[in-house]
C-alpha positions in Angstrom: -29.8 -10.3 3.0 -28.5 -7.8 0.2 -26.3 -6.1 3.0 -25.2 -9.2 4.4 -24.2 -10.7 1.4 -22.4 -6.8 0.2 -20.6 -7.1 4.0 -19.0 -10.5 3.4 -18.1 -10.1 -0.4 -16.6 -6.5 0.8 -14.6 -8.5 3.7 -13.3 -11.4 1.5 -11.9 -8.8 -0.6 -10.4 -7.0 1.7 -8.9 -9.9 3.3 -7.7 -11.3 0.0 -5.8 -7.9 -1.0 -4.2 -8.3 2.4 -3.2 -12.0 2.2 -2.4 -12.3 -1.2 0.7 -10.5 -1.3 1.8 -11.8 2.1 1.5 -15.2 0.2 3.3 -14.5 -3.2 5.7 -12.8 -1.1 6.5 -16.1 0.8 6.1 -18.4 -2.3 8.6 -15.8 -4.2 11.3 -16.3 -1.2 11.1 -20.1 -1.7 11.5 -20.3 -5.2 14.5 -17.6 -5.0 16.1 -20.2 -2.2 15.5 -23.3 -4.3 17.7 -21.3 -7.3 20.1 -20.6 -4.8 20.3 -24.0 -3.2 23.0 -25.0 -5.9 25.5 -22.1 -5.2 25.4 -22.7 -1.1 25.7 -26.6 -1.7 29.8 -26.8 -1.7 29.2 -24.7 1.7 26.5 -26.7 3.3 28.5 -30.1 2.8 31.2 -28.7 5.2 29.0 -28.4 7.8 27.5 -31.5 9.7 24.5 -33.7 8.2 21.9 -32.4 11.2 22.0 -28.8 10.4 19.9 -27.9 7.8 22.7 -26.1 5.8 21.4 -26.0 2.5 18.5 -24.1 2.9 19.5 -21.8 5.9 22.3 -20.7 3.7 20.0 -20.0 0.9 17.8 -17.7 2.9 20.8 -15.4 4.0 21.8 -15.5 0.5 18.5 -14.4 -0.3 17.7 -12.2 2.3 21.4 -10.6 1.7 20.5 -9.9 -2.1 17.1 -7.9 -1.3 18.9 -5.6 1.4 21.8 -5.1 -1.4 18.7 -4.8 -4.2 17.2 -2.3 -1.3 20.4 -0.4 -1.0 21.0 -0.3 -4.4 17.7 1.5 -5.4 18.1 3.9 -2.6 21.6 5.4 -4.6 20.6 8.1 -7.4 21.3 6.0 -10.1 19.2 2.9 -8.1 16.2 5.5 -8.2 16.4 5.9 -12.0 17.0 2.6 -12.8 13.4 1.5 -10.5 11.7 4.3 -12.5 12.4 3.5 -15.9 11.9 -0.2 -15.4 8.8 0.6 -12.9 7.0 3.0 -16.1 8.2 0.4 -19.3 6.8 -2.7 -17.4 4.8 -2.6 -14.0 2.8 0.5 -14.7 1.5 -1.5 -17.5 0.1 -3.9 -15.5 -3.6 -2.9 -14.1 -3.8 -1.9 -10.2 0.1 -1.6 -9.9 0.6 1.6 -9.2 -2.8 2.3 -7.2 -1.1 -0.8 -5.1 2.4 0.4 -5.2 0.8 3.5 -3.3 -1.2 2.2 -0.5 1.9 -0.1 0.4 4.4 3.0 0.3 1.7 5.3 2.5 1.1 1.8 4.7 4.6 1.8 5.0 5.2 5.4 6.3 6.8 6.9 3.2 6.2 10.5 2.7 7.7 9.9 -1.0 4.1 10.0 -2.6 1.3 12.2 -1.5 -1.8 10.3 -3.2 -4.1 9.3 -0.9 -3.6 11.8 1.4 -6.6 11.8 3.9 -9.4 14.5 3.6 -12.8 15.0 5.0 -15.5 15.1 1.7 -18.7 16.8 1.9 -21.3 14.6 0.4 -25.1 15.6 0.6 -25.1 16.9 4.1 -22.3 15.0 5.4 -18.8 15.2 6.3 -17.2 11.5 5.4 -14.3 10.2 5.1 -11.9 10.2 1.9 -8.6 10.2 0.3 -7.4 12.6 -2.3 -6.5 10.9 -5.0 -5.4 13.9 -7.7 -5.8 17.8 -7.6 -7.2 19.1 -11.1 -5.2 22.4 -12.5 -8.6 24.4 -11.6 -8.5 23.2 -7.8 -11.2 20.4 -8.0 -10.3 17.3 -6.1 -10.5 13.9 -7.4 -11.7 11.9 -4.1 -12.4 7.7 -2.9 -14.9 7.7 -0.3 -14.4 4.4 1.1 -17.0 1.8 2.6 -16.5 1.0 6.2 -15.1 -1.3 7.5 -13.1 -2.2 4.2 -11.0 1.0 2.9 -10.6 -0.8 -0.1 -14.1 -0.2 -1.5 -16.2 2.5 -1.5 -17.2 5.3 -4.7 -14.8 7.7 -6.9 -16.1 11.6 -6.8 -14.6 15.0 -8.4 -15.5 17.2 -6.0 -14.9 21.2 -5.6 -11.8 22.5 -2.6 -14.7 23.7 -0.5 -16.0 20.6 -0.2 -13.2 18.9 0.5 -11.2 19.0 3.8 -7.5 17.8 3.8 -6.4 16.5 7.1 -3.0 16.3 8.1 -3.0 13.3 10.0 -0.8 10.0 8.7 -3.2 7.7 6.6 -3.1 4.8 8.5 -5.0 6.7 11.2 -7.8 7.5 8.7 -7.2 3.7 7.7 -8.2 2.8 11.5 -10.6 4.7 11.6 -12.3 3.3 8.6 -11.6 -0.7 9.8 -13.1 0.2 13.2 -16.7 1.6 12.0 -15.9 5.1 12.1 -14.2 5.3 16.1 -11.9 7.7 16.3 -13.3 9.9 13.6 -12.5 12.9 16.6 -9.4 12.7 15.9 -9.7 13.4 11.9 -12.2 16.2 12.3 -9.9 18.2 14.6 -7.1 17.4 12.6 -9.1 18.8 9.8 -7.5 21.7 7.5 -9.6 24.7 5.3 -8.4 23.9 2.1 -5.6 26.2 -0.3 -7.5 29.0 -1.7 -6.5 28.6 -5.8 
């Protein structure tokens, strides 16, 4: 009953830290077109009474400023301007950056190398784990997650020989993980003997 009721609290988490942003994402977008609804209506009224205008207009307007916003803050000065507001305000905030993180590695981006996937030895074991810092004497900070929800699990410092980097992308240790532990092959080939200090 105890692991049942760990399993679906473990799940409803997970699920929640996928859906949540989907939704404030989507509730963000509307508001952003209902401020923009005012500037597109002297537009919209050109155009006949069937076509809904007003608010199509508002989401290319919207969806125009976040590719300019996107450009913008892929320009040198763009970069330093997303830093220094990103460490005076959203660092601030509890669970931004460990978030801001998993999106960019979920997203592909090579920019930041925390969680980087790794093979921990824990008791006899080989499991499963992201590096999450390197200490100045070599020892590894490390998540072991819970299967099948990456998102939980237990913090360890650990020494380099028992940890294993892998050099695979981390949404393949991330599938791994979700599906029980199938395809974990794949990570211990991939495995690496870790940098001698």
């Amino acid at each position: 009953m105890k692991d049942l009721g760990h399993y679906l609290l473990s799940t409803l988490v997970a699920g929640l830290l996928i859906l949540a942003p989907i939704y404030l994402s989507v509730l963000l977008l509307l508001k952003a077109m209902g401020a923009v609804v005012r500037l597109v209506k002297p537009v919209a009224i050109l155009l006949p009474d069937w076509f809904p205008a007003e608010q199509l207009l508002a989401l290319i307007l919207v969806l125009a400023i976040c590719i300019l916003t996107g450009a913008a803050v892929r320009t040198t000065a763009g970069r330093a301007a997303r830093e220094r507001i990103e460490k005076s305000f959203f660092e601030r905030i509890p669970g931004y950056a460990l978030f801001r993180s998993l999106a960019q590695q979920l997203a592909g981006s090579k920019e930041e190398q925390v969680w980087k996937p790794a093979l921990a030895e824990i008791e006899e074991a080989l499991v499963p784990a992201f590096i999450i810092e390197e200490f100045n004497d070599g020892r590894f900070t490390v998540f072991v997650p819970s299967a099948p929800t990456p998102l939980s699990g237990s913090v360890y410092i650990l020494t380099p020989e028992r940890v294993h980097p892998l050099d695979v992308p981390f949404t393949s240790a991330v599938k791994a993980l979700s599906r029980w532990g199938s395809g974990s092959k794949e990570l211990v080939a991939a495995m690496e003997k870790p940098k001698a200090a």
